[in-house]
MIDO-447610 format. One record per residue (C-alpha): residue number from 1; residue in three letters; x, y, z. Coordinates in Angstrom, 2 decimals, decimal comma. Layout:
% residues N
ATOM  seq  type       c1       c2       c3
ATOM  NUM   ala        X        Y        Z
...
% end
This chain:
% residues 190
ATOM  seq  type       c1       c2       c3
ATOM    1   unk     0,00     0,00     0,00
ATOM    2   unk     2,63     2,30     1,15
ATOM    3   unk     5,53     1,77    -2,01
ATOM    4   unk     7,38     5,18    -2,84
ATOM    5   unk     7,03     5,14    -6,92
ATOM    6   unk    10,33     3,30    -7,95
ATOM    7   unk    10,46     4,88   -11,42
ATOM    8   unk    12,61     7,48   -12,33
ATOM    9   unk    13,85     8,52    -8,32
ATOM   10   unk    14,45    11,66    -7,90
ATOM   11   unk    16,14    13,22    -4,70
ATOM   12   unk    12,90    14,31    -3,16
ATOM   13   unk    12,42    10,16    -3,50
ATOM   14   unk    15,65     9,60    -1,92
ATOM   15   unk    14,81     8,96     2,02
ATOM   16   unk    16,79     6,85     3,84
ATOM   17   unk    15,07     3,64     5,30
ATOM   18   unk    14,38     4,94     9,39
ATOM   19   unk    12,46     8,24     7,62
ATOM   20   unk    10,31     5,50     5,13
ATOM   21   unk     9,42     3,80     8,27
ATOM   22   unk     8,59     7,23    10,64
ATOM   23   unk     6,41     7,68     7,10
ATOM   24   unk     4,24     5,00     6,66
ATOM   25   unk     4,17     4,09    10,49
ATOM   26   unk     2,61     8,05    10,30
ATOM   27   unk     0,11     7,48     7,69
ATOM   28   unk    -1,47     4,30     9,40
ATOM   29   unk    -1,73     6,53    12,91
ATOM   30   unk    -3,41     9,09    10,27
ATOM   31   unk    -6,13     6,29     8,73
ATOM   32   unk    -6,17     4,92    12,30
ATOM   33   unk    -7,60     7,90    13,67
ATOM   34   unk    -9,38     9,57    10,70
ATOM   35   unk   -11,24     6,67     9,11
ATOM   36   unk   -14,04     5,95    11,53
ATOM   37   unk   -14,69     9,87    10,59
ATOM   38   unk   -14,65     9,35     7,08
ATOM   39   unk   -18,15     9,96     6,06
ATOM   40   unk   -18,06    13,67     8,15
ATOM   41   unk   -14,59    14,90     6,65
ATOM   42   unk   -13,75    12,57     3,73
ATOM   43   unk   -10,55    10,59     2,92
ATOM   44   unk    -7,57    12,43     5,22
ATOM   45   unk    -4,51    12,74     2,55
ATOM   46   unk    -2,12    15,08     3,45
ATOM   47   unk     0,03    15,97     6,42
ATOM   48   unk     1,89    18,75     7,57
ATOM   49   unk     4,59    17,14     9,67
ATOM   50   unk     5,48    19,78    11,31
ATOM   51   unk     2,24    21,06    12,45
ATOM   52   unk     0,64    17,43    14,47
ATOM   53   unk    -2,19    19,26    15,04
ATOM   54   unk    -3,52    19,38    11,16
ATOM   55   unk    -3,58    15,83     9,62
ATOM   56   unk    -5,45    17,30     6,50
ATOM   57   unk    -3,73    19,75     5,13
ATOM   58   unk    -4,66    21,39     1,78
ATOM   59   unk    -1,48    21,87    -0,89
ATOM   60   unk    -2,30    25,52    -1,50
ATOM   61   unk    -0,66    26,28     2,12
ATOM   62   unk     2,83    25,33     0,94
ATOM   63   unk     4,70    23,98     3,57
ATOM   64   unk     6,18    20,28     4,03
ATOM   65   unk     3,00    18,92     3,15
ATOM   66   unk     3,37    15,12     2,35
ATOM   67   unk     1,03    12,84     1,00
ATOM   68   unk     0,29    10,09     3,05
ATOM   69   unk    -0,26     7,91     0,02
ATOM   70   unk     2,25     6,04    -2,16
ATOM   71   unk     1,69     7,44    -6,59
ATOM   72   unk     0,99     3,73    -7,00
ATOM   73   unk    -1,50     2,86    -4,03
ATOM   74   unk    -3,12    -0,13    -4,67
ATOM   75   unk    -6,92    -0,76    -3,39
ATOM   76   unk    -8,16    -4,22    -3,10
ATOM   77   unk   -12,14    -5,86    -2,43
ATOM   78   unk   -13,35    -8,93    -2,19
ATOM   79   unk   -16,98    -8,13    -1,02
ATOM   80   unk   -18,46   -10,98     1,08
ATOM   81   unk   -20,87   -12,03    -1,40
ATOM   82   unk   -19,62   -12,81    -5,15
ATOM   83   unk   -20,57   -10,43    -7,58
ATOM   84   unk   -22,13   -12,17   -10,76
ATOM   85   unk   -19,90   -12,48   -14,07
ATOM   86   unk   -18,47   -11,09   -15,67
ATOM   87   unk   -16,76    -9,21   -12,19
ATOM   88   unk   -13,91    -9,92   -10,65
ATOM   89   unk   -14,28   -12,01    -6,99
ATOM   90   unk   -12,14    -9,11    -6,19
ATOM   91   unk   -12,17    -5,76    -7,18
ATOM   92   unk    -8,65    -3,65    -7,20
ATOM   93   unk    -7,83    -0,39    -8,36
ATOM   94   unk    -4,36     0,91    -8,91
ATOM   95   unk    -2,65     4,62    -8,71
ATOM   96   unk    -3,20     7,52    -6,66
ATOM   97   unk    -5,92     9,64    -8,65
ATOM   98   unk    -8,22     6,43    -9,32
ATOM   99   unk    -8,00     6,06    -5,15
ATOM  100   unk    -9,18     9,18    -4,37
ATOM  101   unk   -11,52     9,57    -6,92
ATOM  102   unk   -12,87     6,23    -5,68
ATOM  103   unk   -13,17     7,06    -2,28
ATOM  104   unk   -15,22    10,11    -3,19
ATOM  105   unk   -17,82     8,11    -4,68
ATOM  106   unk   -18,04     6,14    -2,07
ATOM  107   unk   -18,43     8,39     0,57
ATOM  108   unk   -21,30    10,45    -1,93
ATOM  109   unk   -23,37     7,28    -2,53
ATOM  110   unk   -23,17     6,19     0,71
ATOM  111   unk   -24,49     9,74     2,52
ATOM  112   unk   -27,07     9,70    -0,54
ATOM  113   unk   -28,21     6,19     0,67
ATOM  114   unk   -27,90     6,19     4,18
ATOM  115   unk   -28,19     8,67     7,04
ATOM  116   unk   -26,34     8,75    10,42
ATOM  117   unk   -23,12     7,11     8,67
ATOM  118   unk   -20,44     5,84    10,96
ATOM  119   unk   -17,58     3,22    10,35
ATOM  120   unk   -16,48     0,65    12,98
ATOM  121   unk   -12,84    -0,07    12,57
ATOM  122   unk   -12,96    -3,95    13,31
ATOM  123   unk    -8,96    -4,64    12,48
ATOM  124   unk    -5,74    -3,45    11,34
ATOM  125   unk    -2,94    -5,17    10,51
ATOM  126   unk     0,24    -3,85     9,04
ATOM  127   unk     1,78    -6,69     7,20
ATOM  128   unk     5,72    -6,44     5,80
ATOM  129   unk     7,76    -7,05     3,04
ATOM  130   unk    11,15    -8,67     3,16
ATOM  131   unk    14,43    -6,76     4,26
ATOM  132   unk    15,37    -4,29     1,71
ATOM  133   unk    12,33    -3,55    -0,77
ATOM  134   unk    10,14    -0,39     0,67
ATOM  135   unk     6,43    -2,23     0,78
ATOM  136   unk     3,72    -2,32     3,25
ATOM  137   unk     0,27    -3,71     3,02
ATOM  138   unk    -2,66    -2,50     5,71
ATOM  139   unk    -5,69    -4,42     6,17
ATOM  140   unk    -8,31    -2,77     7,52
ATOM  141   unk   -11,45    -4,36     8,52
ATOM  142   unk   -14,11    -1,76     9,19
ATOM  143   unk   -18,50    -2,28     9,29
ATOM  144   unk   -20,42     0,88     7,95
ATOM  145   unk   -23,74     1,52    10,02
ATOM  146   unk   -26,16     3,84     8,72
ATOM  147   unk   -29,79     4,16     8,50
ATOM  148   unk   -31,68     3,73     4,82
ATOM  149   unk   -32,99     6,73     3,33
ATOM  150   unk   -34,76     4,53     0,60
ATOM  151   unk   -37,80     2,61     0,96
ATOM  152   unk   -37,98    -1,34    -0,71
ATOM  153   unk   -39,93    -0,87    -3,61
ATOM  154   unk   -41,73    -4,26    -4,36
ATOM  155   unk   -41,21    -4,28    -8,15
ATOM  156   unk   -40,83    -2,31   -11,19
ATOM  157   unk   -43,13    -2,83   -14,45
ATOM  158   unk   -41,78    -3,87   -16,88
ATOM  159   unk   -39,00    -4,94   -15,23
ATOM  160   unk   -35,88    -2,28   -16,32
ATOM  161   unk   -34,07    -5,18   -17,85
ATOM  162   unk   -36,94    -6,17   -20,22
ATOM  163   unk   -37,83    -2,91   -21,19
ATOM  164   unk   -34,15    -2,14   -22,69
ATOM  165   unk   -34,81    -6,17   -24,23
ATOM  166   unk   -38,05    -4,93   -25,30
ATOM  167   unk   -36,58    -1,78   -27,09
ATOM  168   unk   -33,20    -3,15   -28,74
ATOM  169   unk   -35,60    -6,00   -30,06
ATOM  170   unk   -38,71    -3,84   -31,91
ATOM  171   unk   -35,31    -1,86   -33,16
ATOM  172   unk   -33,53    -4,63   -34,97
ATOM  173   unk   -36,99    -6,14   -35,73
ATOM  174   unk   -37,43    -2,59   -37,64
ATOM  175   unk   -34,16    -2,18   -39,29
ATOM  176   unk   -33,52    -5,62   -39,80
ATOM  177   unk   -37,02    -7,27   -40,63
ATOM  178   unk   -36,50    -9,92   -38,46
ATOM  179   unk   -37,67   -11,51   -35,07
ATOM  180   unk   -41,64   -11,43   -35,30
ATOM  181   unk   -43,70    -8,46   -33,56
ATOM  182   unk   -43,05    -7,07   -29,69
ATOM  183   unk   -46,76    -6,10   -28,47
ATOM  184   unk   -45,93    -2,82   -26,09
ATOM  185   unk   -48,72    -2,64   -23,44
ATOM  186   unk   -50,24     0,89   -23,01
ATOM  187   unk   -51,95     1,76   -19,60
ATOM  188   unk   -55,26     3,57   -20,11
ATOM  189   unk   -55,72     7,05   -18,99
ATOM  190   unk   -58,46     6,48   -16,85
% end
């Protein structure tokens, strides 16, 4: 999760190994203690090391603002329930601008959705790579609670599936000739 971009180093990239570990040992306090407050101020990104006080700092103050993210972050899900083909069992996205952007979808659909938002943070574990390559995974097990803003709606007619069926089918029936006749149902105005 935490791998400085190995391409091209420059000597901004060039850190020695105790300041890599004050670094990412940082940035898990940072998710530690900013994540269960994720759905009131949003994905925490950015220190200010010298100021302990801020842990979201925005990059128009200058500073030694650092993010807490590696360029190539990589985000991995397996939800608990398969999602049908042609997905993945487990989603994962890769780089720094699809993770944030990702994140802030999230946190939109879910206060769209759900009310009262909190997340439990249920584990973290930090796990290691070998001496001498700069890598570091964290798992994080959280639960989201919430209450439903929606109501269960019993069932759409036509269904939305058969209705885009429906339409692509009287289409190529039209253009192509083919297929037979689709009989569309019309509700009466009364």
């Amino acid at each position: 999760m935490f791998t400085p971009n190995n391409t091209d180093p420059t000597p901004r990239d060039e850190i020695s190994d105790l300041e890599w570990e004050i670094r990412t040992g940082r940035a898990i306090y940072i998710l530690e203690q900013t994540l269960p407050d994720f759905f009131h101020i949003g994905l925490v990104s950015n220190v200010d090391p010298t100021r302990p006080d801020i842990v979201d700092v925005p990059l128009s103050e200058g500073g030694n603002i650092e993010s807490i993210y590696s360029p190539t972050i990589r985000l991995t899900y397996t939800p608990p329930v398969a999602l049908p083909p042609p997905f993945p069992r487990t989603l994962s996205l890769e780089g720094l601008p699809l993770y944030m952007t990702s994140s802030v979808f999230v946190r939109h659909t879910m206060k769209t959705l759900y009310s009262d938002l909190r997340v439990e943070m249920r584990k973290v574990a930090v796990q290691t790579s070998p001496p001498g390559r700069r890598e570091k995974s964290l798992c994080v097990g959280l639960t989201v609670h919430g209450t439903t803003r929606l109501h269960t709606i019993d069932s759409i007619q036509p269904a939305p599936h058969q209705a885009a069926y429906d339409a692509l089918h009287a289409s190529l029936s039209h253009a192509f000739g083919f297929g037979g006749q689709v009989h569309v149902a019309k509700r009466d105005s009364h």
